[in-house]
N, C-alpha and C positions, 0 to 999 in steps of 0.2 A: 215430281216429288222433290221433296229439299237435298240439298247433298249430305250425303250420308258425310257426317266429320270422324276423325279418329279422337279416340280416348284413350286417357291415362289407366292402361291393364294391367297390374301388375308388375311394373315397373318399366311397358313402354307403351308408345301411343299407337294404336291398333284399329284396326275396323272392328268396330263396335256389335261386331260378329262373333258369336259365339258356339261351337260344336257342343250340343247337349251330351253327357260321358253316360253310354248307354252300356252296364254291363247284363247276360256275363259276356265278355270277349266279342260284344260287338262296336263299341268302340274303343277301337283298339292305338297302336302305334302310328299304322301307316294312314288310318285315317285322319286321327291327330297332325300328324306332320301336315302331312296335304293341306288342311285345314289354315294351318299357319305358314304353312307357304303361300297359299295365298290373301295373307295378309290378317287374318282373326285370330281367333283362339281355339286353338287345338284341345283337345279335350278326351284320354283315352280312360277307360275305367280298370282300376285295381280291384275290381269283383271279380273277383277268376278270374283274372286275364290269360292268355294261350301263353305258354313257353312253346319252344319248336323244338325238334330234334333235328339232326344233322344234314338233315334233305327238306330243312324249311317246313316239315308239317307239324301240326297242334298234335302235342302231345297229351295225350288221352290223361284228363286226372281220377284216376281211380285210384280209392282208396283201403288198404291194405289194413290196418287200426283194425283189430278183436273190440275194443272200446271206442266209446264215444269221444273220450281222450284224446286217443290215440290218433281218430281221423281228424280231430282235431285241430294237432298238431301239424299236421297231413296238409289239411286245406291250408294253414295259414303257411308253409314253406310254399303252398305251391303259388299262392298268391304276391309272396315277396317275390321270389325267381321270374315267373310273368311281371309284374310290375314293371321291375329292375328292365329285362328283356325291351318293353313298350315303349317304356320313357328312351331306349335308346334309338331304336326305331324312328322315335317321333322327332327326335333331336336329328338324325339324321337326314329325313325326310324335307324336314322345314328350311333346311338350309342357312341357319339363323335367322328366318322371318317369323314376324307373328311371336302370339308365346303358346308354350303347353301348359295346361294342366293335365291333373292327375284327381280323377272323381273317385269318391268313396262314402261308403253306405255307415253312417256310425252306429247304428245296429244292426249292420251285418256281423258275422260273426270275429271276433280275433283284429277289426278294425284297429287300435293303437298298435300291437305289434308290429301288425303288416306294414300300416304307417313310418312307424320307426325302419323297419325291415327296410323299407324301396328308400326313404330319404338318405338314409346313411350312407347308401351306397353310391343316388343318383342324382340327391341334393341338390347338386349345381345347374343339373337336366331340366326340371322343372322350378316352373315358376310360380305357381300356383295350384291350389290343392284345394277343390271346389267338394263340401260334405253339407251331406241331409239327412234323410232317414231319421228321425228323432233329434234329439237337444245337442247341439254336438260342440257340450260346452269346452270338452277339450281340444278341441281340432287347433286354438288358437296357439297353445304353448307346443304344442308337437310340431306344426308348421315354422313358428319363428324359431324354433330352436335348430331350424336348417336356415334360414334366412327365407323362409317361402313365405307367401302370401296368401290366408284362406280368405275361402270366400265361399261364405255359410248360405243351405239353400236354407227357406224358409216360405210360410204360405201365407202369414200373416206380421202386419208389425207386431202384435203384443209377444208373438215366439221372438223376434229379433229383439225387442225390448228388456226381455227377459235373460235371454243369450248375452247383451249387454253388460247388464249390471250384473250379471254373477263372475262374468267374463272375459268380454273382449274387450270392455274399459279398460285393462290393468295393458294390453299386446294392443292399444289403437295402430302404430304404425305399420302391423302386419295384415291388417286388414283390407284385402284387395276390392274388396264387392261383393255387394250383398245378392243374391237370384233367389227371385222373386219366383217361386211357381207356382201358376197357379195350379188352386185344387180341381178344379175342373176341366181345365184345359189342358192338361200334362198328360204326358205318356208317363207309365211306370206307374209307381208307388206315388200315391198323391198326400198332402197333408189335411185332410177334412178333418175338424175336428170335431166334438159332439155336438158343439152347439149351430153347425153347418149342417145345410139339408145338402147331401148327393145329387139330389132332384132339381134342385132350384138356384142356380149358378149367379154370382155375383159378379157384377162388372168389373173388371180389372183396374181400369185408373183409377175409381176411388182407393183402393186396397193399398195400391202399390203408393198413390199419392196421402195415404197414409202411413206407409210406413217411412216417405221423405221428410214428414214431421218428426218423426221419434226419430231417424235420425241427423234433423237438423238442431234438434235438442240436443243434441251429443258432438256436436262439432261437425259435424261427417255429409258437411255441403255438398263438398266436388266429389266422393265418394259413390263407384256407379253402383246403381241398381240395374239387374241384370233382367231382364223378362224371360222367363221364360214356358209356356205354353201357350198355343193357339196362336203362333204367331205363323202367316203363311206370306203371305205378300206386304211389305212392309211398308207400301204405298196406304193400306188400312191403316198403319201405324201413326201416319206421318206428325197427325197433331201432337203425340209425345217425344218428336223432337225438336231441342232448342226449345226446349217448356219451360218456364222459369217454377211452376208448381213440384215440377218432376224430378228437375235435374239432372245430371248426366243420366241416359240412360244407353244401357244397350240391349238386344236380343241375343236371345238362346233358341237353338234350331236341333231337336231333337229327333223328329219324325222323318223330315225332308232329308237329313245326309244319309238313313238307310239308303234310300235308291242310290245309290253312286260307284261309277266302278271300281272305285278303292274300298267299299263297304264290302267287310269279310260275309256276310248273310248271303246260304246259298239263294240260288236264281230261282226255286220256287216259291221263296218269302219274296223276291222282289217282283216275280209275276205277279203271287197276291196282292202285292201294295197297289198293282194298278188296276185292279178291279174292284177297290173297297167303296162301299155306298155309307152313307153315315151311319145307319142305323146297323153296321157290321158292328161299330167296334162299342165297347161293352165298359162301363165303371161299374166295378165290382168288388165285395169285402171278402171272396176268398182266399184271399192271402194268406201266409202262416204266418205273415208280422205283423198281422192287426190291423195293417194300413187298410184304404180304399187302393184298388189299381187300377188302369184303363189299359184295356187290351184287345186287340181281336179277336171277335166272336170264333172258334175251331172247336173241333169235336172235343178237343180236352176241356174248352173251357164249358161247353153245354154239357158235358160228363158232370161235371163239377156241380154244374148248376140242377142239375136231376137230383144229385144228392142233397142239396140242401133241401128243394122241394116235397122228395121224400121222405116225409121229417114229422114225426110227431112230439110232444110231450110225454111224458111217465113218471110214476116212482115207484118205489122201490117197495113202499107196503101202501095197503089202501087208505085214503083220506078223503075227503070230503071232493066228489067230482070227478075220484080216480080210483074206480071200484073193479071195471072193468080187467080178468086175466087176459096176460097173454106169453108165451111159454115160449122163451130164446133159447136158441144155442142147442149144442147135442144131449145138454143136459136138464133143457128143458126149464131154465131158471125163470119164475115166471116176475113178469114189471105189470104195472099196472096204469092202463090207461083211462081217459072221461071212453064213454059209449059210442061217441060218435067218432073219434077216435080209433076205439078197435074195428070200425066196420073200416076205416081208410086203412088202417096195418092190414087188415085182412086182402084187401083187394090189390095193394101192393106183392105182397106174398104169393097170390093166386098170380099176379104176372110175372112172377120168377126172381122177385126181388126178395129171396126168401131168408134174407141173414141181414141179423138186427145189430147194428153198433152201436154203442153209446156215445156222445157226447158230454164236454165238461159242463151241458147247460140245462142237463136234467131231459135231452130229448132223446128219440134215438133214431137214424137215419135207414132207411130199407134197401141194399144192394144185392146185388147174387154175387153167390160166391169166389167169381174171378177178382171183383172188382175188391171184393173183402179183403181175398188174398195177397191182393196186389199194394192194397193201403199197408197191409200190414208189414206187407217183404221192405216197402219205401222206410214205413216208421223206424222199422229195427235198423237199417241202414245208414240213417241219421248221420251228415259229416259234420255237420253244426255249423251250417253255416250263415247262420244267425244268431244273436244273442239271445233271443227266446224266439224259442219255435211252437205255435201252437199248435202244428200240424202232431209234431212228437213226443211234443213236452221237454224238448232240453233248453237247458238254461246255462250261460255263461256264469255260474258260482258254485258254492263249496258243493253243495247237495248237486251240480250238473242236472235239474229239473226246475220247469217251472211250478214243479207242486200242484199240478191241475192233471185231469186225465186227457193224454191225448186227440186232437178232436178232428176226425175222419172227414170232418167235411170240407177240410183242406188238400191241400198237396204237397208234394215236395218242390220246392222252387228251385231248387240246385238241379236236379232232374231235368223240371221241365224248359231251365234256361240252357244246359247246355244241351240238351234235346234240339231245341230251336235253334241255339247258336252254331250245330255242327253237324247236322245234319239235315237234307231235306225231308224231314217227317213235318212239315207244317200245319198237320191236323191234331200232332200229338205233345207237340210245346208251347212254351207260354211267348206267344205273341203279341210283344208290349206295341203300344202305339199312342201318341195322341191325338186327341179328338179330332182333330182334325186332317186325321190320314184318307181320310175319302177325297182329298182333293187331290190327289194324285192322278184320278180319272177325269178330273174337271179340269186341270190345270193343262192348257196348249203345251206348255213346254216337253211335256212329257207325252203328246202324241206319239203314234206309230211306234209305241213304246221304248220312246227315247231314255237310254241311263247315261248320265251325264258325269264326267271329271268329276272330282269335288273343286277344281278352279271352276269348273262353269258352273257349278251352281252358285256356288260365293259372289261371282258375277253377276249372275242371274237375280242374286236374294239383293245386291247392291245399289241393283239397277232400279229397285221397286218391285220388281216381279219376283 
């Protein structure tokens, strides 16, 4: 393989490595340090990150808030205080090598505060401030206004193009790198957008060597593009480097630094990692932020997936095709479905799936009762921690709702991420992964169920392997 060269990151030249910021609280401080100690870029996530208490454990964030306000509130202190907490951690750890960032979701919930909240304090800590999740036109004046560097994720050039000109033309110098992820390769919340099939995945270099046009239309030649998904052995990569099409580039490695013995994920996610086959792990829309996600297949997420299946149409009075009674609830309110219809409502019901939820999209989903009750205890509980939740219906504005009826075929993601991230229940949290987490069972390195440093993997990922 060609020698790997260092790039200009941020403000130093670094191995063109990059720790993907996986929240909630699974990349954290000490992984980040590690990361840049041995020579890349560190990368911990401000999505819930852990604060400790005085014997070093993760302090449990539960929240106390009567209102949706209130917890709010709640989340976003608890988010600045972990931040603050990680970035020192990481700073610590690195020993001055390498750089940190600091990953955040810009429609996760209270995103600019929290932003504001960790820089002010840790400012000089971080060097970069890596955000996705939607248009995250502000990231650019909140970063320079600490002297940090963003560096906006994005899944296509025309999102970067757009992000551009409304944007980061006016802050070009704080502009570290652009990360590319893709939509189909990525672990987490992916960016597919409507006119992208889920199904039918597009090759990467043309995308990414289109978005080195838009931005060599912009001046932003030496400026890296960051890859990030589906990147496993980087000997596959080699033709994109020293590409004159491409440009600087570097990698993002989001899946591979779970298994490592700095990664806080208890040891029955990292068993699971090494038994994964590909056709485990799952791209799916039920998210509560709309997105697409890729995650491993666990009972939560086939729970999930039952409920969309059992799913019909309705309305509310009869119309043309929807003649058909059928009589919900303790009080019997009857919806109205087509005939063939009601013979599928019926037969779910005869299996015990005998309580009907509505949906914002005129259908209505068949559960029994536990699972009713249980959506219901999640939605009332809501810490918002998201800008719009279509699991609950809250909304970061005056009204605090998205103005839609809550829709049951979701879940709570605050739940099921610190589910996964703090405890061994691995059947009952959201298990993010990228597509290509099954190589962990094909990969020699990780024989005889080897967990390795995060220095040996960096090594390892350097080497070509």
């Amino acid at each position: 393989m060609k020698p790997l060269k260092k790039l200009n990151i941020s403000g130093a030249r670094v191995l063109p490595l990059v720790e993907g910021g996986k929240g909630v609280a699974v990349s954290n401080g000490l992984t980040a340090g590690a990361w840049a100690k041995a020579g890349g870029v560190g990368t911990f996530s401000c999505v819930n990150p852990d604060s400790y208490d005085k014997d070093g454990k993760p302090i449990p964030q539960i929240y106390h808030g009567d209102t949706r306000r209130e917890r709010f509130q709640e989340l976003k202190d608890y988010a600045i205080q972990g931040g603050i907490e990680q970035a020192r951690i990481a700073t610590e750890v690195a020993e001055g090598n390498g750089r940190i960032h600091m990953n955040v979701l810009w429609e996760a919930g209270g995103t600019v505060d929290i932003l504001n909240g960790v820089l002010s304090e840790v400012g000089d800590l971080i060097h970069g401030v890596t955000c996705g999740a939607g248009m995250p036109y502000g990231v650019a004046e909140i970063a320079a206004k600490y002297d940090t560097y963003y560096h906006p994720i994005v899944s296509s050039s025309r999102a970067f193009n757009a992000l551009w000109k409304r944007s980061f033309k006016k802050i070009p110098d704080w502009l570290g790198g652009v990360v590319y992820e893709d939509p189909w390769l990525a672990g987490g919340h992916n960016g597919l957008s409507n006119a992208e099939d889920p199904k039918i995945p597009q090759d990467p270099y043309g995308r990414v060597a289109d978005l080195r046009k838009v931005m060599r239309t912009n001046g932003l030649d030496e400026t890296p593009i960051i890859m990030a998904g589906g990147v496993w052995y980087l000997r596959d990569w080699e033709n994109w480097l020293d590409n004159d099409e491409l440009g600087p580039i570097a990698f993002q490695f989001g899946t591979r630094p779970l298994l490592t013995k700095e990664s806080p994920i208890s040891n029955s996610w990292k068993a699971r990692l090494l038994t994964l086959d590909e056709d485990d792990i799952l791209l799916q829309s039920f998210s509560p932020t709309g997105f697409y996600s890729s995650a491993v297949k666990n009972k939560m997420l086939m729970d999930i997936k039952a409920r969309n299946d059992h799913q019909v149409e309705y309305r509310t009075k009869p119309e043309d095709g929807f003649t058909a009674e059928l009589k919900l609830g303790p009080r019997g309110r009857p919806i109205y479905l087509t005939a063939a219809d009601l013979a599928t409502a019926q037969g779910y019901i005869a299996d015990g799936l005998d309580v009907g939820m509505k949906t914002p999209d005129s259908t209505v989903i068949f559960v029994n009762e536990k699972t009713s009750k249980r959506i219901l205890t999640s939605q009332a509980e809501c810490m918002c921690c998201l800008s719009q939740c279509r699991f609950s219906n809250w909304a970061d504005n005056e009204e605090g709702t998205t103005g839609r009826r809550a829709d049951p075929r979701s879940f709570c993601i605050q739940k099921a991420l610190q589910t996964i991230a703090h405890t061994d229940q691995v059947e009952d949290g959201l298990m993010f992964s990228g597509h290509n987490g099954f190589m962990f069972k094909k990969d020699p390195f990780y024989s005889n169920n080897f967990v390795p440093t995060v220095a040996e993997l960096v090594a390892r990922i350097a080497s070509g392997d």
